[in-house]
PAKOL-386652 format. One line per 3 residues: number of its first residue (from 1); their letters; for each residue x, y, z of N, C-alpha, C, O, CB. Coordinates in Angstrom, 1 decimal, padded with zeros to 4 digits. Glycine has a CB too. Layout:
NUM	a	X Y Z X Y Z X Y Z X Y Z X Y Z  ... .
END
This chain:
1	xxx	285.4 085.7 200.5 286.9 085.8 200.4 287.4 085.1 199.1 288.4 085.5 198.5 287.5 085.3 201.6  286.9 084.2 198.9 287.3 083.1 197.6 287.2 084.1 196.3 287.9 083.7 195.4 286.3 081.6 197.4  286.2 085.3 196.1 286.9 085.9 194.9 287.4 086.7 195.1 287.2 087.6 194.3 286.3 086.3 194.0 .
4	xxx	288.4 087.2 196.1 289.5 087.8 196.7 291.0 087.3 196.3 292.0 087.9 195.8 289.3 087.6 198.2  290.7 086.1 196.7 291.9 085.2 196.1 291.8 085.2 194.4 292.6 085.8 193.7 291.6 083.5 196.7  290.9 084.4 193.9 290.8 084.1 192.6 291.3 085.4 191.9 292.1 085.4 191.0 289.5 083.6 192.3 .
7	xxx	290.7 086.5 192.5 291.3 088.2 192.0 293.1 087.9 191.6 293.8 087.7 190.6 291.2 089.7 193.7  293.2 088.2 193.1 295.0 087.5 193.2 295.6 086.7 192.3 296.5 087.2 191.5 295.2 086.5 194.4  295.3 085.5 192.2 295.7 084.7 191.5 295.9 084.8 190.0 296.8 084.3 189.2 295.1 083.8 191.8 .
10	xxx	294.8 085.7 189.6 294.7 086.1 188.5 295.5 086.8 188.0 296.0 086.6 186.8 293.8 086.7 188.5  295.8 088.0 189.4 296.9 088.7 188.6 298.6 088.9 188.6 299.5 089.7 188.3 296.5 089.7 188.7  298.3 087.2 189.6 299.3 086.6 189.3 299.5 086.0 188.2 300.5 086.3 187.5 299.5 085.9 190.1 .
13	xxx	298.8 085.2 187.7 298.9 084.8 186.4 299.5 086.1 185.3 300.5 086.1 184.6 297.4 084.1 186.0  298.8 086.8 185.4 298.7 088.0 184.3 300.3 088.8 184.3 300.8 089.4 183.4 297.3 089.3 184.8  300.9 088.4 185.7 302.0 089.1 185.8 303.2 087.7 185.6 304.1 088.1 184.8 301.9 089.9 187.3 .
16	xxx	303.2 086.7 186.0 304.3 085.8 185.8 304.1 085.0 184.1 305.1 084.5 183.5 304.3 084.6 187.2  302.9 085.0 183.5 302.6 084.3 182.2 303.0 085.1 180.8 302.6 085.4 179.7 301.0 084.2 182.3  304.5 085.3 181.7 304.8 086.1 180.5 306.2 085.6 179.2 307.1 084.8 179.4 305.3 087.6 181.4 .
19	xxx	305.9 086.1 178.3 306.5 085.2 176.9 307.9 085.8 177.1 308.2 086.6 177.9 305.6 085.6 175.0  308.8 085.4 176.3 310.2 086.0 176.2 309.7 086.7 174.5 310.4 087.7 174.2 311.8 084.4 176.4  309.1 086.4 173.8 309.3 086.9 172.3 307.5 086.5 171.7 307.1 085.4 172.1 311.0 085.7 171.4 .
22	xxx	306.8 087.1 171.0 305.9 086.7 170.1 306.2 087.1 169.4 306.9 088.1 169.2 304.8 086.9 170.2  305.5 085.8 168.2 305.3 085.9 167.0 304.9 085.0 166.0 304.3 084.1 166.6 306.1 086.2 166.8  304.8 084.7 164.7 303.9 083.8 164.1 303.7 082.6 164.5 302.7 081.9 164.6 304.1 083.7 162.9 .
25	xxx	305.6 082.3 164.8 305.9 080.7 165.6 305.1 080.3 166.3 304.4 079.3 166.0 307.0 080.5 166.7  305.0 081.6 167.8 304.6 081.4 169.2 303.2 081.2 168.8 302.7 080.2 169.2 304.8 082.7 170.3  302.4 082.1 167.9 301.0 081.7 168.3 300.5 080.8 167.4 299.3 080.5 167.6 300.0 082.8 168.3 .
28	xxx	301.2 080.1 166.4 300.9 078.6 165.9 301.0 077.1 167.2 300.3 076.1 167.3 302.3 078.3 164.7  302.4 077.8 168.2 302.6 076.9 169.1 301.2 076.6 169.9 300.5 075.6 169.9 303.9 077.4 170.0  301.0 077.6 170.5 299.7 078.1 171.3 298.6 077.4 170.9 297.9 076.7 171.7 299.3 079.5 171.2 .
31	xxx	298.3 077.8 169.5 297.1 078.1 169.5 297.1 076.3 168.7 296.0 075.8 169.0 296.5 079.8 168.6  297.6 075.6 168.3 298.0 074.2 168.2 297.7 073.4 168.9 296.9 072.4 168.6 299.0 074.0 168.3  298.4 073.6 170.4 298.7 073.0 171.4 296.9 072.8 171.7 296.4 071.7 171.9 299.8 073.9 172.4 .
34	xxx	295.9 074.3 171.8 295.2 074.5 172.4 293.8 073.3 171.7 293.0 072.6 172.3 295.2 076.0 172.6  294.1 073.6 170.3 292.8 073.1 169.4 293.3 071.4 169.7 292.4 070.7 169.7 292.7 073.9 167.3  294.5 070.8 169.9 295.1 069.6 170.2 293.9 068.8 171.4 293.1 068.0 171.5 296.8 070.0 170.9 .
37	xxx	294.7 070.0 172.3 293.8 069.4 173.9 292.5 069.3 173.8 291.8 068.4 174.3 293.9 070.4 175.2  291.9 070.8 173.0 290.4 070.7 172.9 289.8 069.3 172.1 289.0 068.6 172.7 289.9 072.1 172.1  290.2 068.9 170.9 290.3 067.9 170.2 290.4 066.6 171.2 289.3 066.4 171.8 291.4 068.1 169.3 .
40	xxx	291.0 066.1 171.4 291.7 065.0 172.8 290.3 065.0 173.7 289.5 064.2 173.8 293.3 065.9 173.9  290.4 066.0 174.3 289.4 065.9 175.5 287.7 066.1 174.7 286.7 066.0 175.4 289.9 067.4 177.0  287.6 066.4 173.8 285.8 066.9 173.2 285.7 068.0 173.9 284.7 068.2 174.6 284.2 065.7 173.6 .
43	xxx	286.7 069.1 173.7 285.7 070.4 174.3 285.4 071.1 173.2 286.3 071.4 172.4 286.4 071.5 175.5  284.3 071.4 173.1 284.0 072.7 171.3 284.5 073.7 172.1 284.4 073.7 173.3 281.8 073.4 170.4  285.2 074.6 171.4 285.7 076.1 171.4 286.6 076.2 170.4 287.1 075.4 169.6 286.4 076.4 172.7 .
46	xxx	286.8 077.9 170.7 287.0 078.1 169.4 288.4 079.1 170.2 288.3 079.6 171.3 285.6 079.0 168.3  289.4 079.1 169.3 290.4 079.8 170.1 291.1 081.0 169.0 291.5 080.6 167.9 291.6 078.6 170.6  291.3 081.8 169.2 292.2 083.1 168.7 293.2 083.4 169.3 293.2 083.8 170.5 291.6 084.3 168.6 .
49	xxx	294.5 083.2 168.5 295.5 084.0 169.3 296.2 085.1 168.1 296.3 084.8 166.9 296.7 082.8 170.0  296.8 086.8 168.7 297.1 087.6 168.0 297.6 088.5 168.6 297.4 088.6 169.8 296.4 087.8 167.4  298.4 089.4 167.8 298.7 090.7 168.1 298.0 091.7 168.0 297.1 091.2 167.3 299.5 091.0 167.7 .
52	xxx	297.7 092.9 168.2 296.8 093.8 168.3 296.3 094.1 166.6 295.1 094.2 166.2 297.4 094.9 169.1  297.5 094.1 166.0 297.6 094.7 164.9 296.8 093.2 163.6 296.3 093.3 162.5 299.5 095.2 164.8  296.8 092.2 164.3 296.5 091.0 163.5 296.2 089.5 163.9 297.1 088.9 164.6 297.4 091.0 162.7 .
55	xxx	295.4 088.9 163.6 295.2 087.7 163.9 296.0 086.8 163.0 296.0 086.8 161.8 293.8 087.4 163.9  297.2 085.5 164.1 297.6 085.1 164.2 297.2 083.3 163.5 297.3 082.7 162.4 297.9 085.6 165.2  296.5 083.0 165.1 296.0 082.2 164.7 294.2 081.6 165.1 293.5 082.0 166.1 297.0 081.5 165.0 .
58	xxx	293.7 080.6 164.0 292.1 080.8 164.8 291.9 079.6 164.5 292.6 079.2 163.5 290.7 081.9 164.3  290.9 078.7 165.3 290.5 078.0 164.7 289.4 077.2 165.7 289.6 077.2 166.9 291.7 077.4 164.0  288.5 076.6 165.4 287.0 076.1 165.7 287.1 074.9 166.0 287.9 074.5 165.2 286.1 076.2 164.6 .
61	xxx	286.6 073.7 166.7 286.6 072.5 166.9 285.3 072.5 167.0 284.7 073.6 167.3 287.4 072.0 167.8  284.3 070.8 166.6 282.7 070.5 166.5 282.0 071.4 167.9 282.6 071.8 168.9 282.4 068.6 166.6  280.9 071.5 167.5 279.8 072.0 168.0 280.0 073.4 168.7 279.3 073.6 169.7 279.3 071.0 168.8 .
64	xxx	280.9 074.4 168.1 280.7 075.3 167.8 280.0 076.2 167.4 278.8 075.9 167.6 280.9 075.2 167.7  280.1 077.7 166.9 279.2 078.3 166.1 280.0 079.8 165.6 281.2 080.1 165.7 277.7 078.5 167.0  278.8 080.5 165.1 279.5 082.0 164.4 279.8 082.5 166.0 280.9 082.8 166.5 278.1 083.3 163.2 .
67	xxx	278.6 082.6 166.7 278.9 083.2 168.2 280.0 082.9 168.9 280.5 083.7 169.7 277.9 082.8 169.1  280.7 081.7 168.7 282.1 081.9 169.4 282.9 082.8 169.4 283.5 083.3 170.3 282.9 081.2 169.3  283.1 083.3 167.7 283.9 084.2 167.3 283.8 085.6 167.2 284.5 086.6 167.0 284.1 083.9 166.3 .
70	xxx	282.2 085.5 167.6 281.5 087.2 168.1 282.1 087.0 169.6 282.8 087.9 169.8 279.4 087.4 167.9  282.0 086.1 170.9 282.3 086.4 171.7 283.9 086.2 171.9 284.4 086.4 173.0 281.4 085.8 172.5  284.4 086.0 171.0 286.2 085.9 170.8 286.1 087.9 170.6 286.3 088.7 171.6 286.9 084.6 168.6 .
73	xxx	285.9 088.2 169.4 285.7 089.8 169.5 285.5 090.7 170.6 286.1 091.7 170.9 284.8 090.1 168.9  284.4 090.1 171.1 283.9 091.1 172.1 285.1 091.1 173.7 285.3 092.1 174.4 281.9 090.5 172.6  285.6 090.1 173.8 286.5 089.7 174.7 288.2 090.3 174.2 289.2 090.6 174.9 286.3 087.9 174.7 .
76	xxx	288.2 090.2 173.1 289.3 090.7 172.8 289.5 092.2 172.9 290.5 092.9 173.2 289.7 090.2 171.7  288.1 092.7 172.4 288.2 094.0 172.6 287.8 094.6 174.3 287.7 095.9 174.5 287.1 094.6 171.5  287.8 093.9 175.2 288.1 094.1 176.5 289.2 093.7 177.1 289.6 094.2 178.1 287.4 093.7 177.0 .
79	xxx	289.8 092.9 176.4 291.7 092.6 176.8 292.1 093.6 176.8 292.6 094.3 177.7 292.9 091.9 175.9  292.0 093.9 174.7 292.9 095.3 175.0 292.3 097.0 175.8 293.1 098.0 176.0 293.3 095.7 173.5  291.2 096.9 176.0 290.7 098.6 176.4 291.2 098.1 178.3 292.0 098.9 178.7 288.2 099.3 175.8 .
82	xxx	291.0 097.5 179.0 290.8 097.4 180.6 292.8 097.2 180.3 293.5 098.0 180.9 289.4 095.7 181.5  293.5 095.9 179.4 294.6 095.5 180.2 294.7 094.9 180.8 295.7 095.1 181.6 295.1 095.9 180.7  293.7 093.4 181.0 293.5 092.8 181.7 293.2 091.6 181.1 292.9 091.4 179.9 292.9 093.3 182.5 .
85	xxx	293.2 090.4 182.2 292.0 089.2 181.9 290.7 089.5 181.4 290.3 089.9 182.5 291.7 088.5 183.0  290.3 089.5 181.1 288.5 089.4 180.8 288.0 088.6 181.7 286.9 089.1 182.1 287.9 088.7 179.3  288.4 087.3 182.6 287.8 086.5 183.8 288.2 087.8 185.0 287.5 087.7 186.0 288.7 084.8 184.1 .
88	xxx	289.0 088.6 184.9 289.4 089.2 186.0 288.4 090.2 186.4 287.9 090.5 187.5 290.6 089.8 186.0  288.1 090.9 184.8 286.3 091.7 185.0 285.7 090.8 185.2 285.0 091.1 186.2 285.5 092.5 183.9  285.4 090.1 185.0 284.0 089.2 185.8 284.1 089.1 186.9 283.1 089.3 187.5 283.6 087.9 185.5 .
91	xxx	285.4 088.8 187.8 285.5 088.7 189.3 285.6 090.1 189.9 285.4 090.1 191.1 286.7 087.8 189.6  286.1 091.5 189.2 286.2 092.1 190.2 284.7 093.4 189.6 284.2 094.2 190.3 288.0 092.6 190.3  284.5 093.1 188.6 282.8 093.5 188.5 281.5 092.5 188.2 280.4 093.1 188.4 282.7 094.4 187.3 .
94	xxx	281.5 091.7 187.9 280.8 090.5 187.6 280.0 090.7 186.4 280.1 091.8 185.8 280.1 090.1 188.7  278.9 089.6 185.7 279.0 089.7 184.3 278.1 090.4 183.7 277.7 090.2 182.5 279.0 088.5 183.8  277.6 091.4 184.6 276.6 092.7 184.2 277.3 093.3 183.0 278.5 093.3 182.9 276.4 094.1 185.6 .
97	xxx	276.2 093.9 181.8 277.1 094.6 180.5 277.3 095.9 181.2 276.7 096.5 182.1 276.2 094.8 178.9  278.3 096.1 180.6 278.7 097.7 180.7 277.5 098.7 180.6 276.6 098.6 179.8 279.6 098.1 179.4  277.6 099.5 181.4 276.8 100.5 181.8 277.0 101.4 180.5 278.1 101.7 180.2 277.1 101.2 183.3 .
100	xxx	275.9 101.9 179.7 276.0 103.4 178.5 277.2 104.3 179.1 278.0 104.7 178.3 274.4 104.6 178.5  277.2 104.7 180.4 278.0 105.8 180.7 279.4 105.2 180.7 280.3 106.0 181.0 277.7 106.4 182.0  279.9 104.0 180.3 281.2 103.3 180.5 281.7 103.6 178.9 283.0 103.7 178.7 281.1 101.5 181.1 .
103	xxx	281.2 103.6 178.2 281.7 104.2 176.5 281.5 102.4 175.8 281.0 101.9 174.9 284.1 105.0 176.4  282.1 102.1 176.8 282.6 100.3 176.3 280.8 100.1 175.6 279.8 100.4 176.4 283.2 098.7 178.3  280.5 099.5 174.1 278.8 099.6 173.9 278.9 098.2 173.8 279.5 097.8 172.8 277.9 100.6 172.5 .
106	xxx	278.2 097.0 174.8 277.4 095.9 174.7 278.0 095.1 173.4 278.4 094.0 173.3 275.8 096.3 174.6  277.9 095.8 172.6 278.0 095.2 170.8 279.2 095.0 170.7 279.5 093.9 170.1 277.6 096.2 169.5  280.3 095.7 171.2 281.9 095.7 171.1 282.4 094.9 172.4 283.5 094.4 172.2 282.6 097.4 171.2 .
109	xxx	281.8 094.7 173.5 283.1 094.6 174.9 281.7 093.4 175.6 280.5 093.5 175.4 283.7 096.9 176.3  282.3 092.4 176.4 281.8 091.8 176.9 282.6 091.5 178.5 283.7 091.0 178.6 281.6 090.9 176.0  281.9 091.7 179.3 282.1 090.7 180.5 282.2 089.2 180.6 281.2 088.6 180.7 281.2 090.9 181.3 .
112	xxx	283.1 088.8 180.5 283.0 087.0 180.4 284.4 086.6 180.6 285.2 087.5 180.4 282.4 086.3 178.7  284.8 085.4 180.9 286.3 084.9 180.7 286.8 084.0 179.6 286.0 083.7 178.7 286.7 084.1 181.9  287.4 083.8 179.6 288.5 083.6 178.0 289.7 084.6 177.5 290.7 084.0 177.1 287.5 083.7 176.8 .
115	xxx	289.7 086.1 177.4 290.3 086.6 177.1 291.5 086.7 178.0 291.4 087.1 179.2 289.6 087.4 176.8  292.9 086.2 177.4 294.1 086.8 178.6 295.1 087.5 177.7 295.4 086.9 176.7 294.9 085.4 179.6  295.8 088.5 178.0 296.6 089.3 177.1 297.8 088.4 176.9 298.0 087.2 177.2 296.9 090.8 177.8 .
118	xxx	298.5 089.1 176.2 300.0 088.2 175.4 300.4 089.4 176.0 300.0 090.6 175.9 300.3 087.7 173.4  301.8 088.7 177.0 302.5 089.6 177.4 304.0 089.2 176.7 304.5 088.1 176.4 302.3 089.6 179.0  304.4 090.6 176.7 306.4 090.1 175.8 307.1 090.6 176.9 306.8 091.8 177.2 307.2 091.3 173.9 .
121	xxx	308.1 090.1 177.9 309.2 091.0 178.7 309.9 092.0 177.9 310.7 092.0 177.0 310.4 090.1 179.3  309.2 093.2 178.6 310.2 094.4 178.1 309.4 095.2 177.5 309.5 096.5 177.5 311.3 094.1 177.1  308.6 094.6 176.8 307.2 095.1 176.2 306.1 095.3 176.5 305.4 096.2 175.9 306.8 094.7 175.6 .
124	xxx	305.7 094.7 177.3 303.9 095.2 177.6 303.0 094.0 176.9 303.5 093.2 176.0 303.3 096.9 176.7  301.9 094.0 177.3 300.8 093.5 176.5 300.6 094.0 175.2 300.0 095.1 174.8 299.6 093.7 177.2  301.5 092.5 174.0 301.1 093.2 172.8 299.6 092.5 171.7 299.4 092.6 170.5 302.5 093.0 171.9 .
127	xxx	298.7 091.9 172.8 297.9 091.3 172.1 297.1 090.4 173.0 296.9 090.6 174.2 298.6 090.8 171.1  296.6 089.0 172.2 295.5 088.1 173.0 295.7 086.9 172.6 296.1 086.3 171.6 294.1 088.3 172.8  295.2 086.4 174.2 295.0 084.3 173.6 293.8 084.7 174.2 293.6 085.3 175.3 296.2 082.3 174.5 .
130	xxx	292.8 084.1 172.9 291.3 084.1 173.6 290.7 082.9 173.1 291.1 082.3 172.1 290.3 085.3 173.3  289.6 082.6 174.1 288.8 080.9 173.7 287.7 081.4 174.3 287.5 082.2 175.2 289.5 079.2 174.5  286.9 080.8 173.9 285.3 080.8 173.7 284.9 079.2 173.6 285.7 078.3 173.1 284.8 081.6 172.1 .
133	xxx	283.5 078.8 174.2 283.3 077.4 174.0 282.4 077.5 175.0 281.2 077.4 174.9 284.6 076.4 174.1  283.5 077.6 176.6 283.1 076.9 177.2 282.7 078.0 178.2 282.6 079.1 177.9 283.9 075.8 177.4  282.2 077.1 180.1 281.9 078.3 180.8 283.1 079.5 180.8 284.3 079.4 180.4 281.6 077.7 182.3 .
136	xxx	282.6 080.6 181.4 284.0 081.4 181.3 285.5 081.2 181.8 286.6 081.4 181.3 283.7 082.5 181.9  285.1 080.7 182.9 285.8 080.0 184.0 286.9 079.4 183.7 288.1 079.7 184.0 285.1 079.0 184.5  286.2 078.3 182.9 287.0 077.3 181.9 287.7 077.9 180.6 288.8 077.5 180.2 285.8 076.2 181.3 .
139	xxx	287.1 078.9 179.9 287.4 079.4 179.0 288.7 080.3 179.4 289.5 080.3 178.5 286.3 080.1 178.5  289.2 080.8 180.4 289.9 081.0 181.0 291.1 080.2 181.5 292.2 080.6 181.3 289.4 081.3 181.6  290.8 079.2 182.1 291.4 078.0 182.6 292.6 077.5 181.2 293.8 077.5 181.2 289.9 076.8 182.9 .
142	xxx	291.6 077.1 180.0 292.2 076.6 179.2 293.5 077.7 178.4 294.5 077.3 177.8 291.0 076.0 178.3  293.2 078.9 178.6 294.3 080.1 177.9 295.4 079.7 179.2 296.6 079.2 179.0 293.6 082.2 177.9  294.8 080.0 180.2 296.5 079.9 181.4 297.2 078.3 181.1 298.4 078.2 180.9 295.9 079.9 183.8 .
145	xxx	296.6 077.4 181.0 297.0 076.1 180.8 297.9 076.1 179.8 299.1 075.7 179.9 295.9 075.2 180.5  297.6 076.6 178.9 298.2 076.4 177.2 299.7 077.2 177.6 300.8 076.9 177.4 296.9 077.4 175.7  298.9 078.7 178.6 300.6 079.4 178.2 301.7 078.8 179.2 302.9 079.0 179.1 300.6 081.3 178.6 .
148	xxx	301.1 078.0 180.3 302.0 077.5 181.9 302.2 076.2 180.5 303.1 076.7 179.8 300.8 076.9 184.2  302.0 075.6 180.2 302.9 074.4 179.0 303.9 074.8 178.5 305.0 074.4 178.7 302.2 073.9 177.7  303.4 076.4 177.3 304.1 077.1 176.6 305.8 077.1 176.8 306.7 076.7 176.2 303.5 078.2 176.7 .
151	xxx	305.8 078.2 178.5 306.5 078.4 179.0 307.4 077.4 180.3 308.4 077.6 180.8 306.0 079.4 179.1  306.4 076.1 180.4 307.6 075.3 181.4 306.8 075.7 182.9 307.7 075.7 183.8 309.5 076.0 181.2  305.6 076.0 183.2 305.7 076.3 184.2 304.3 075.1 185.0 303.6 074.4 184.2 305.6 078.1 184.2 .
154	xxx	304.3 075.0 186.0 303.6 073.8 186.4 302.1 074.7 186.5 302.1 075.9 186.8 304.3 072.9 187.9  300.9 073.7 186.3 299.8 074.3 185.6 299.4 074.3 187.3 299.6 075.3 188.0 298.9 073.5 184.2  299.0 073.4 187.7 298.7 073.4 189.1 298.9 075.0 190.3 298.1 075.5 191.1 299.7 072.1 189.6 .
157	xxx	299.9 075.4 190.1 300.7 076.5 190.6 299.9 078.0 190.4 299.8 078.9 191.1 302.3 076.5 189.9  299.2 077.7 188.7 298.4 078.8 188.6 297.0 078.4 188.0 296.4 079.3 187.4 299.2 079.8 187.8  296.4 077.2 188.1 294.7 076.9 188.1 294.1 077.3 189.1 294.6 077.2 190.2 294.3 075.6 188.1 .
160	xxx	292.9 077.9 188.8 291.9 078.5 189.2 291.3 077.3 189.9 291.2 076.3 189.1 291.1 079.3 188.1  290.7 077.1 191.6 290.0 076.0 192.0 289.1 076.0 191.8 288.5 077.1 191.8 290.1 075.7 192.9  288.6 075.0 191.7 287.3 074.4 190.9 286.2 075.2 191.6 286.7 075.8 192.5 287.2 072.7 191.1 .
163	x	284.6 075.4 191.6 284.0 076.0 191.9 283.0 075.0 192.2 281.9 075.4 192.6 284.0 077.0 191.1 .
END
């Protein structure tokens, strides 16, 4: 039942984590905030935030690598084709690669968490806050965190319980 919930919660997050406006500001704010905390606390990851059309903002903290930013890609290019979390495919299919018959090819799209869409009221999902680093879980964790700051909303209300 617990990834029943976590499902839920998820798409609660996906549905209330939403921006009033993006743009260069917002994903300097974000993506700031995020390399800040990672910095502060020693977590390596690497974070991207953007619109579909372009990356915004990126940037890497120690013990990193090129692979963050390949699994930043592969995650973003599952934000946008599903419309979803990328942690939410892992919970509601888990982190098996895409089957040949799914189109999605291994090389492009990944099962994993980190990826969460950028939502605008009025608009739709115009893009991504994605992070790489850490377990998916966490990689996840740290995007809802950043946007419940962003927006004023108490992080507790929408963290994922610990596992």
């Amino acid at each position: 039942m617990a990834a029943a919930e976590d499902i839920a919660l998820v798409k609660q997050q996906e549905q209330d984590l939403v921006l009033a406006e993006f743009d260069e500001a917002v994903a300097f704010k974000l993506g700031s905030a995020i390399r800040d905390r990672a910095l502060a606390e020693g977590l390596s990851l690497v974070v991207d935030v953007r619109s579909w059309d372009r990356q915004m903002f990126f940037a890497a903290t120690p013990g990193t690598s090129a692979d963050n930013a390949e699994w930043v890609r592969r995650k973003i290019n599952t934000v946008r084709r599903f419309q979803r979390a990328s942690y939410r495919m892992v919970l509601e299919r888990g982190e098996a690669p895409f089957s040949p018959q799914s189109g999605a090819d291994p090389a492009d799209y990944v099962i994993a968490g980190g990826g969460f869409p950028i939502r605008v009221k009025g608009a739709g999902i115009v893009g991504c806050l994605t992070i790489s680093g850490l377990p998916g879980r966490s990689d996840h964790g740290v995007a809802v965190a950043a946007l419940c700051d962003h927006l004023g909303f108490d992080r507790a209300v929408y963290a994922l319980p610990a596992e």
